[in-house]
TIVO-2410 file (N, C-alpha, C; in nm, 3 decimals):
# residues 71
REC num residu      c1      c2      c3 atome chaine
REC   1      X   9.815  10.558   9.806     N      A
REC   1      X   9.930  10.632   9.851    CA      A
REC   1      X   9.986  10.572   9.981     C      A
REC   2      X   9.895  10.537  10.072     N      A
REC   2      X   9.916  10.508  10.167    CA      A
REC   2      X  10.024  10.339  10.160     C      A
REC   3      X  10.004  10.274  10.066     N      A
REC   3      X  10.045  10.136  10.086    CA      A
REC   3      X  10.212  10.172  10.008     C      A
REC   4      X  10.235  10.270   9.910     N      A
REC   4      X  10.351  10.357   9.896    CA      A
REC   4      X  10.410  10.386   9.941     C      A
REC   5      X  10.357  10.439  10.062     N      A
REC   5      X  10.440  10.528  10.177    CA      A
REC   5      X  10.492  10.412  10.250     C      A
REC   6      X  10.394  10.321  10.275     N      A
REC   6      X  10.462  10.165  10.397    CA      A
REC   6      X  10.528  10.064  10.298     C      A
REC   7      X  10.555  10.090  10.176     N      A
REC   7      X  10.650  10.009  10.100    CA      A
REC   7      X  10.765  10.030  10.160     C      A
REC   8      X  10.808  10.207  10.132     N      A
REC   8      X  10.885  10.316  10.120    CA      A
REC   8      X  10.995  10.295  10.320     C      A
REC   9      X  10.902  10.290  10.359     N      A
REC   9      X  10.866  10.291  10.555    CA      A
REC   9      X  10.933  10.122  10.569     C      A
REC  10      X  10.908  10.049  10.505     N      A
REC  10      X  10.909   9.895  10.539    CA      A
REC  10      X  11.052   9.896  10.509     C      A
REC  11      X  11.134   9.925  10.370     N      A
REC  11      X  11.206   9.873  10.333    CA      A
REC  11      X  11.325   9.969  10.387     C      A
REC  12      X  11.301  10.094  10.427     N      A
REC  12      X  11.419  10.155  10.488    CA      A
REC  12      X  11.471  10.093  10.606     C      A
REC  13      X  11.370   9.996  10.686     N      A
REC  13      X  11.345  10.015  10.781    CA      A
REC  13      X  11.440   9.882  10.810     C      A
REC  14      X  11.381   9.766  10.680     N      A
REC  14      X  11.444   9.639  10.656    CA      A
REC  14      X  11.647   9.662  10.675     C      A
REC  15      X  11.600   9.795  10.562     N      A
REC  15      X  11.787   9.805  10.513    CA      A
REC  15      X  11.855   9.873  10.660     C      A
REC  16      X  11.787   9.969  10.742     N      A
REC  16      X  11.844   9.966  10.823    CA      A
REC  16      X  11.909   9.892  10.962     C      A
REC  17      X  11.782   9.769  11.006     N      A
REC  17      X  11.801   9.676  11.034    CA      A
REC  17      X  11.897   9.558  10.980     C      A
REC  18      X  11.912   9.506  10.868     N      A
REC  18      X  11.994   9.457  10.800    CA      A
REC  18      X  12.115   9.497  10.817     C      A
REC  19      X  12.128   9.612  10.766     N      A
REC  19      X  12.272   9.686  10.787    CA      A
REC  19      X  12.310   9.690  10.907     C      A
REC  20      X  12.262   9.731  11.034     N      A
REC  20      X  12.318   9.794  11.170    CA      A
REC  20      X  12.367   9.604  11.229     C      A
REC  21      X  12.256   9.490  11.147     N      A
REC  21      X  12.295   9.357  11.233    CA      A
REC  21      X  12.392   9.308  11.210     C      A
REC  22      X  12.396   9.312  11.052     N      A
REC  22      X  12.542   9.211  11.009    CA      A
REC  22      X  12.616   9.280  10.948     C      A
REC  23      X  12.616   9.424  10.956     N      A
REC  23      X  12.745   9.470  10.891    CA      A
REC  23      X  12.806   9.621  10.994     C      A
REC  24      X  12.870   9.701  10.943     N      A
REC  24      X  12.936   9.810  11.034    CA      A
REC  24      X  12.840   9.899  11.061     C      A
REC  25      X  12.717   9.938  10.995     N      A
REC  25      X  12.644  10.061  11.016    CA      A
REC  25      X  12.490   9.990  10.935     C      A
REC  26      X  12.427  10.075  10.968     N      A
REC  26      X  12.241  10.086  10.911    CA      A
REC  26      X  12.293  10.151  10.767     C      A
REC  27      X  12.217  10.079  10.673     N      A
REC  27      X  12.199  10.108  10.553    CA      A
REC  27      X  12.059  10.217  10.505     C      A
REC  28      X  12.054  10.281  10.411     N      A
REC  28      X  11.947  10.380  10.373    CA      A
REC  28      X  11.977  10.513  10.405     C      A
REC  29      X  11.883  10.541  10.380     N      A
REC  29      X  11.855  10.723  10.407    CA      A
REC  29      X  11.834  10.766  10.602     C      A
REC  30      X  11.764  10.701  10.658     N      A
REC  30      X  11.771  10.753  10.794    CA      A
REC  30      X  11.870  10.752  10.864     C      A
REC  31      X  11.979  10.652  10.846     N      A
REC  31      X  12.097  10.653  10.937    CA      A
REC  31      X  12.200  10.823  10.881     C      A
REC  32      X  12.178  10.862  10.817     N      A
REC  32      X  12.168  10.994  10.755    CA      A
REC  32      X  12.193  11.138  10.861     C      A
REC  33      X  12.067  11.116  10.920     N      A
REC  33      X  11.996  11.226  11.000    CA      A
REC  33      X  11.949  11.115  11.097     C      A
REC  34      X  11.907  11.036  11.197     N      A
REC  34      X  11.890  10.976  11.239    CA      A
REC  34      X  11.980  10.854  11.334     C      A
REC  35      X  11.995  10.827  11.470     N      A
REC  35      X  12.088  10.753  11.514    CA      A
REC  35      X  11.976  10.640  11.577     C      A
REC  36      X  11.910  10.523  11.501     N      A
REC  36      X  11.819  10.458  11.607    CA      A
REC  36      X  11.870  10.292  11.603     C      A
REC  37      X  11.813  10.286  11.726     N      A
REC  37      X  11.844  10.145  11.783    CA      A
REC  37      X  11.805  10.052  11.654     C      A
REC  38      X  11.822   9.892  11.662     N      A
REC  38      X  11.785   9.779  11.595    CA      A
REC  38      X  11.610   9.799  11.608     C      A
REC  39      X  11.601   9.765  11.739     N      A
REC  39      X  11.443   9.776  11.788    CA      A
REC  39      X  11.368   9.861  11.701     C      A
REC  40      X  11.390   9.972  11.699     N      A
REC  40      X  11.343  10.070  11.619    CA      A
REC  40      X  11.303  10.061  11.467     C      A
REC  41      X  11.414   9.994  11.376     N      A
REC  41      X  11.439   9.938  11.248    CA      A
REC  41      X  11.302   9.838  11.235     C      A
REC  42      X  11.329   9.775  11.344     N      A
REC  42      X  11.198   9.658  11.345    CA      A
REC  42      X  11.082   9.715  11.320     C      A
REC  43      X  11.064   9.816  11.407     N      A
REC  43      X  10.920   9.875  11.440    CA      A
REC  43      X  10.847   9.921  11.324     C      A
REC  44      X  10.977   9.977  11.244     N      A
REC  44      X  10.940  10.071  11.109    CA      A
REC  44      X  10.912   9.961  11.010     C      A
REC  45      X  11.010   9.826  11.020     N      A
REC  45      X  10.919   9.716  10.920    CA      A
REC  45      X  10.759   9.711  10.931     C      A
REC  46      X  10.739   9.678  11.046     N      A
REC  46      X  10.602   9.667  11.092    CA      A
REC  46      X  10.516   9.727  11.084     C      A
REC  47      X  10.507   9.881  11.074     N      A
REC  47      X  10.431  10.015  11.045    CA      A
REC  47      X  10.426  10.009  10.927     C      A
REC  48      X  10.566   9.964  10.846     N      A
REC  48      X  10.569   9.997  10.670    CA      A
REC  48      X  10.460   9.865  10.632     C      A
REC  49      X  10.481   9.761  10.719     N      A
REC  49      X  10.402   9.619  10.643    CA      A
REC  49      X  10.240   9.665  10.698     C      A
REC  50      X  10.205   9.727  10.792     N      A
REC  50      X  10.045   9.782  10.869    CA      A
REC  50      X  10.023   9.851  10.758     C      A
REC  51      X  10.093   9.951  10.736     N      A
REC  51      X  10.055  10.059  10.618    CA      A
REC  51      X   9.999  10.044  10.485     C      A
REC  52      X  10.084   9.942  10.443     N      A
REC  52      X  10.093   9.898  10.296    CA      A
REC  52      X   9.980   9.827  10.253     C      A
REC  53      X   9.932   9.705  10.404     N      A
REC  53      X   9.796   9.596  10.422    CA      A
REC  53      X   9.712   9.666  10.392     C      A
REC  54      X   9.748   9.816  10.503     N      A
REC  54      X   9.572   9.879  10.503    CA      A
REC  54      X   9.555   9.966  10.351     C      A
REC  55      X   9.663  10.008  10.295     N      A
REC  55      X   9.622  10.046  10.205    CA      A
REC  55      X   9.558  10.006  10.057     C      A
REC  56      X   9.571   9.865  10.047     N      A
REC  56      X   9.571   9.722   9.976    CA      A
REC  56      X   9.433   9.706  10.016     C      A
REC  57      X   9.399   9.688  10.189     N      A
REC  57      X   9.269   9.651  10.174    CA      A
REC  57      X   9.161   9.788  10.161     C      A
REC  58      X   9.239   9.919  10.199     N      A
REC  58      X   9.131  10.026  10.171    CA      A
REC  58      X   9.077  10.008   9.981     C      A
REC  59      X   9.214   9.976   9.933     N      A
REC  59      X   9.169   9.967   9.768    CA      A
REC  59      X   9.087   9.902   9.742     C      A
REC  60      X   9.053   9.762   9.796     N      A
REC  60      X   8.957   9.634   9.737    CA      A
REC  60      X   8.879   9.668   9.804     C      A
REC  61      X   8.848   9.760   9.934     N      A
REC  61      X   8.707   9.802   9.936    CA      A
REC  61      X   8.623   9.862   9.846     C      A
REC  62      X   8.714  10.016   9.815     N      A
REC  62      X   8.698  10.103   9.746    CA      A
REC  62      X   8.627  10.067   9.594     C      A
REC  63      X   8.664   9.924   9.546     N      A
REC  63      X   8.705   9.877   9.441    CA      A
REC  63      X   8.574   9.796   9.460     C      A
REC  64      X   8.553   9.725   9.525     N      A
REC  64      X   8.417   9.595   9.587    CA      A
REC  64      X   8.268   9.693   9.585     C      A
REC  65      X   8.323   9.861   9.675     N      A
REC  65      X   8.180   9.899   9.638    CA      A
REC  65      X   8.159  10.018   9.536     C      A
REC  66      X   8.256   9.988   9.438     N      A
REC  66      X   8.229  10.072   9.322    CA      A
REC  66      X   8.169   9.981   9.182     C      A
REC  67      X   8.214   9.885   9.218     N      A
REC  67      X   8.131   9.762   9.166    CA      A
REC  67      X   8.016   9.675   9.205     C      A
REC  68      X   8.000   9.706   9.288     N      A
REC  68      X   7.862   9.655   9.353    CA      A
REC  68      X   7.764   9.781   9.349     C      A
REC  69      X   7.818   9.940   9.349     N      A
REC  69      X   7.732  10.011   9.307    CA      A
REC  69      X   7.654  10.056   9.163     C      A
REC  70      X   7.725  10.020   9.082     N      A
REC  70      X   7.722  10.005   8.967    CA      A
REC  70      X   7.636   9.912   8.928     C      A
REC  71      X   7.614   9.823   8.931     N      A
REC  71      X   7.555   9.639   8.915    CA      A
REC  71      X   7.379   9.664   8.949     C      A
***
């Protein structure tokens, strides 16, 4: 769920960045309800790409010792 949520987190975050640099306004759902800087856009890439890693590597743990318990 967790690597879902920082897909979800990454790519709003991309489109809002994207949008606010090279065109008239932030693209997505937060510019919505939300008025945030470029900086900000960035940050949320970065949380969405942290999120997504850890949830990727919580799986192949999860996954490494359900198979090694088994064996």
């Amino acid at each position: 769920m967790r690597g879902f949520i920082g897909f979800i987190v990454m790519i709003q975050g991309a489109m809002g960045f994207i949008g606010q640099t090279f065109s008239d306004g932030a693209w997505g759902l937060l510019p919505h309800w939300f008025d945030l800087p470029s900086v900000a856009y960035l940050g949320m890439v970065a949380a969405g790409a942290a999120l997504a890693v850890w949830g990727d590597v919580d799986k192949k743990r999860k996954r490494k010792q359900v198979g090694s318990g088994a064996a």
